[in-house]
C-alpha positions as CSV (number, residue, x, y, z in Angstrom):
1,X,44.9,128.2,-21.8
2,X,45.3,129.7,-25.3
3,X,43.7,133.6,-25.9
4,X,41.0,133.5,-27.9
5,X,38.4,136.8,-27.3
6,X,35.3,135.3,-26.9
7,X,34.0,138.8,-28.6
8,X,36.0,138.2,-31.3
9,X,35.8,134.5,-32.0
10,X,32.7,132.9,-30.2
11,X,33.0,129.7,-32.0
12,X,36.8,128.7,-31.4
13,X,36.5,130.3,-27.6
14,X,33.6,128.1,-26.8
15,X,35.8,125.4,-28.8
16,X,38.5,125.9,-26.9
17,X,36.7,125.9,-23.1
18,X,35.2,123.1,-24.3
19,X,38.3,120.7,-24.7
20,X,39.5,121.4,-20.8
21,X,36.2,119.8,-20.2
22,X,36.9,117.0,-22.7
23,X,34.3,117.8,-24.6
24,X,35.1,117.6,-28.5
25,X,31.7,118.5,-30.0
26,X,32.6,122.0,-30.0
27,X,35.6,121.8,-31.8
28,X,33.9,119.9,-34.6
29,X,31.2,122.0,-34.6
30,X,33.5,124.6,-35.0
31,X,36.2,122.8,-37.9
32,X,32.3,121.8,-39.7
33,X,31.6,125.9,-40.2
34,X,34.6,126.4,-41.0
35,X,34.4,127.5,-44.9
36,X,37.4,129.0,-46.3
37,X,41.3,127.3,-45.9
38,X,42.6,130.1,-43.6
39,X,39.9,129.6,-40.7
40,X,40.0,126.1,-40.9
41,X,43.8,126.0,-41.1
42,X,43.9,128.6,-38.1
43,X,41.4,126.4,-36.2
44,X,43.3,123.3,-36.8
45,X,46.2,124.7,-35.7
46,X,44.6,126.3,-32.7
47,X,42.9,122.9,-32.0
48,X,46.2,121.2,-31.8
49,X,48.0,123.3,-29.7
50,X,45.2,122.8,-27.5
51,X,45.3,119.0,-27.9
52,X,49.5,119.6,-27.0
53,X,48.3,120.3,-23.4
54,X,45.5,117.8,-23.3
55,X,44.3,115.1,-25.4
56,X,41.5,113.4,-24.1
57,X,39.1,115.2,-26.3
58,X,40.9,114.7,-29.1
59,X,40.9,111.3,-28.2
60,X,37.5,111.1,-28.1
61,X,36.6,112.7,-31.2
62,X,38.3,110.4,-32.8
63,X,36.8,107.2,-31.4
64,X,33.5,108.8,-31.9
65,X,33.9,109.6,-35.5
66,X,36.7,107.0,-37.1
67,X,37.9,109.0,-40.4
68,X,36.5,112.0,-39.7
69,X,39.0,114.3,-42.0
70,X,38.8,117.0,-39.3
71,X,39.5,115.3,-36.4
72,X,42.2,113.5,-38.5
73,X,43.7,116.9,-39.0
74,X,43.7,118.0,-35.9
75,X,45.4,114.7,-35.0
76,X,48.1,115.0,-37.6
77,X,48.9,118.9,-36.7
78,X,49.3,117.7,-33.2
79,X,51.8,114.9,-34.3
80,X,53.7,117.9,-35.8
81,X,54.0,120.2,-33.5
82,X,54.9,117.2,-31.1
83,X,57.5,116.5,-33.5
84,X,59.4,119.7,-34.1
């Protein structure tokens, strides 16, 4: 599993257990407070290194939600990372 501190960062820790449960509320909860481009680019990226391992939530966020932008994103920075 990645290291997040829960201490540090509640939101993407809680995120992150969350997806080994395939549970993807958390991890739009978290994207949605999200405000400036550095968290949400750290979260997507942290979110899709996550969905590298396991997808199902991903999966499911995205049936849930067709064209939500930040499941999208996550989606696309998986594809990346798959790719390189």
């Amino acid at each position: 599993m990645l290291q997040v501190d829960p201490e540090q960062d509640p939101v993407l820790a809680r995120a992150l257990v969350a997806t080994l449960r395939d549970e993807w509320r958390p991890a739009a909860d978290a994207m949605a407070s999200a405000r400036e481009w550095e968290r949400r680019a750290y979260l997507v990226l942290t979110l899709a290194a996550a969905a590298a391992r396991r997808d199902t939530w991903l999966k499911k966020w995205l049936e849930s939600r067709p064209g939500d932008r930040d499941a999208t994103a996550v989606h696309a920075a998986v594809e990346t990372l798959q790719a390189s």
